[in-house]
N, C-alpha and C positions, 0 to 999 in steps of 0.2 A: 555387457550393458545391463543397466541396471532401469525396471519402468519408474517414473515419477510423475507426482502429481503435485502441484500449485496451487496455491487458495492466495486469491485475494481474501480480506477478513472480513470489513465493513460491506454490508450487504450479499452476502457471500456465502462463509461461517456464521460471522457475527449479525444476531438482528437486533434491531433498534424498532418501539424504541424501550423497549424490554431489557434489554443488556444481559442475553444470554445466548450460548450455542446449545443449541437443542441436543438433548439426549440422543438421538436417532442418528442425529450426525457424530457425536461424538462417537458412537456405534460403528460408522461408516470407515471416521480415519483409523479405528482399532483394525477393522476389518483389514483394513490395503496394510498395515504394519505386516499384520500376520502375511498376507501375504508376500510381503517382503518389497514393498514398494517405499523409494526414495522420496520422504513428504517435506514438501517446505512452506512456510507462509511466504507469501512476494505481495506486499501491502504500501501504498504509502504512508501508513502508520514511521514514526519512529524509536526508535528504541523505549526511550520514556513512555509514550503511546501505546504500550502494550500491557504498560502497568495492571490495569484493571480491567484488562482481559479475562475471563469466564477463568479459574485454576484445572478445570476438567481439560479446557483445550490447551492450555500450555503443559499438562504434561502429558500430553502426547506421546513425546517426544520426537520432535520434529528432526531433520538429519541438519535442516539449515533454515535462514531468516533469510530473506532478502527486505529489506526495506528501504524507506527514505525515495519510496519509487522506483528503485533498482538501483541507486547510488552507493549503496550498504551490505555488504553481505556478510554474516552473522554465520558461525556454527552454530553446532547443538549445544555446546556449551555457553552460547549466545556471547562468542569473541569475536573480534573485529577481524574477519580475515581479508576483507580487501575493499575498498569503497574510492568514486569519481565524484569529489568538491566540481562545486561552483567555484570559478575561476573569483580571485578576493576580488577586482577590479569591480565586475558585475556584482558581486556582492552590496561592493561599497559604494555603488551607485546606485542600486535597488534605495539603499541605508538612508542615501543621500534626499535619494528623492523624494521617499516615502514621510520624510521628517519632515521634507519642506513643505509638503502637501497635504500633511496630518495625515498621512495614512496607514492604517494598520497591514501589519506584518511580522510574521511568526517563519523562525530559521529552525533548524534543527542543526546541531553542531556534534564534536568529539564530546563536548562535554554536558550538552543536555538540549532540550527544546524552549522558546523565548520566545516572548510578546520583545519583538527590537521595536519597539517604542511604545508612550505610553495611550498612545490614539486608537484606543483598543473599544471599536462598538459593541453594541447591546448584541447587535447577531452574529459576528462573530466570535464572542466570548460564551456564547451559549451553546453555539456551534460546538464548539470545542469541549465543552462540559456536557452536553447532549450524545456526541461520539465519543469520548475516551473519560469522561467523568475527570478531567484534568483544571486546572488551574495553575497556568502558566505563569511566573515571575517574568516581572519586566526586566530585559539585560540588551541595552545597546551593541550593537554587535563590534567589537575589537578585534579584528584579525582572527575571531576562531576561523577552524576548517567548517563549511557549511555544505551540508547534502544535500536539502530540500527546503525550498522555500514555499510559503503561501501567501499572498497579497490579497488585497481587497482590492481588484482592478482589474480589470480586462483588456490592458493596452499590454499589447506584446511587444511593442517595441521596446518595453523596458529591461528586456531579456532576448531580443531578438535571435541571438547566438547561442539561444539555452536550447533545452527540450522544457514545450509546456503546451499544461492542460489546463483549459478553459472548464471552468464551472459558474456557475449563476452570481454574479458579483463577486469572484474571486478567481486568481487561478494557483495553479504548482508550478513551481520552475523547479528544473533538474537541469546539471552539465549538459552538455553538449552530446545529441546519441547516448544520452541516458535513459534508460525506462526498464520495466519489467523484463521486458521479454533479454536486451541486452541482461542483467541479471545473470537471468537461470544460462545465457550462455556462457559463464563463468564456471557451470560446475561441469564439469566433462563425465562420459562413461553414464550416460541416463538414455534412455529409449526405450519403448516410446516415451513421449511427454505428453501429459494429458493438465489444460489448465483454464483453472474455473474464476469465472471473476463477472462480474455486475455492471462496471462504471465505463467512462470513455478512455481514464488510463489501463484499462486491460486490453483495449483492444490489439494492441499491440501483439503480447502475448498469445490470444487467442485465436488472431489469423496464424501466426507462426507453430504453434504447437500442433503436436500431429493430431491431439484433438482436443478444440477449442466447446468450451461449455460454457453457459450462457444462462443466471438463473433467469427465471418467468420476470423478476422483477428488474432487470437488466434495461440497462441503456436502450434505445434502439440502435445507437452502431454498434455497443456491445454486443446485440443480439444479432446483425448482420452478421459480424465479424466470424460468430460462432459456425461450427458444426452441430451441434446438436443444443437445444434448449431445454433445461430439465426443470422441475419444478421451483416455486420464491424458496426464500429464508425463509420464507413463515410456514411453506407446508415441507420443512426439512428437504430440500428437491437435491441435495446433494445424496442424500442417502438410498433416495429411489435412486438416484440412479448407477452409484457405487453399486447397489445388491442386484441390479439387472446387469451391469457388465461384469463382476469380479463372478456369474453364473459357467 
């Protein structure tokens, strides 16, 4: 058995709205290599979405990616080694719906990330260039395979038979029993598992791993969820607390 540790990125590693991983942490994940600990990112980021990520923290070198919210999972050489689509049917009625109702919606696919249509608002397009500094093409979705979706809507019936998470005028659909934590149970021979994350989609992870960390700046159920809370993004709180446990 091999220990491992989990980062969510956005509010996590990564702070906003600086767009940087702080030295101290970067510090932190050198630290647990040397130690010989199995590190992976598990983000709802998508491949594309990590583009302009900090270069100190990709090269790392991480053993694996989970992404797409656990739908994706990436080696070190950042290859596609196994990933769970949204069923087309639910796709193409998200596609459906979303067109009839002018509403914005972004897929993540095999072959890239996409505004599927063009009723793309002011806040969501900022959104998106405020977290990952991206400017998404408009591409109508045609039969690609789809990991992760995001809408501008809060009605879960439109996915009822997915996994999703609610946020402020938007959510994420993922398959079915999709999410983080299913993920990391894809990689076998890891323990303990230790895994740090901020939002309401970590929580998952965070009640299940043997120990769940919770930055200052965390959810409140993220912070429920947790075993221990360690300092925000902004006062490096992954790094206290990597140098108090790897003592």
């Amino acid at each position: 058995m091999k220990p491992a540790c989990f980062f969510d990125v956005d509010g996590t590693l990564y702070a906003h709205p600086f767009h940087e991983v702080s030295q101290e942490t970067i510090g932190a994940l050198h630290a647990l290599k040397d130690h010989e600990y199995f590190l992976a990112l598990n983000t709802s980021r998508s491949k594309e979405e990590l583009a302009h990520v900090p270069s100190s923290l990709m090269n790392i070198g991480f053993d694996a990616y989970i992404l797409d919210g656990g739908a994706s999972i990436y080696d070190q050489s950042m290859h596609l080694r196994s990933a769970t689509p949204i069923d087309d049917q639910i796709v193409s009625s998200i596609a459906t719906y979303c067109e009839k109702q002018q509403i914005c919606w972004r897929y993540s696919s095999v072959s890239g990330s996409y505004w599927g249509n063009s009723y793309i608002t002011s806040y969501m397009k900022e959104a998106y260039w405020q977290l990952y500094f991206l400017r998404m093409d408009v591409k109508p979705w045609n039969g690609e395979t789809v990991f992760n979706i995001m809408m501008e809507s809060n009605d879960r019936s439109l996915a009822s038979d997915c996994t999703i998470t609610l946020f402020p005028g938007c959510m994420e659909i993922r398959a079915k029993q999709t999410d983080k934590w299913t993920g990391i149970q894809q990689l076998s021979s890891l323990s303990p598992i230790l895994c740090f994350g901020d939002g309401d989609n970590d929580v998952c992870m965070l009640e299940k791993a043997d120990i769940g960390i919770a930055m200052a700046n965390a959810s409140l159920a993220c912070k429920q969820a947790a075993d221990v809370i360690c300092g925000s993004v902004h006062e490096s709180g992954i790094a206290t607390f990597v140098k108090e446990y790897l003592k």
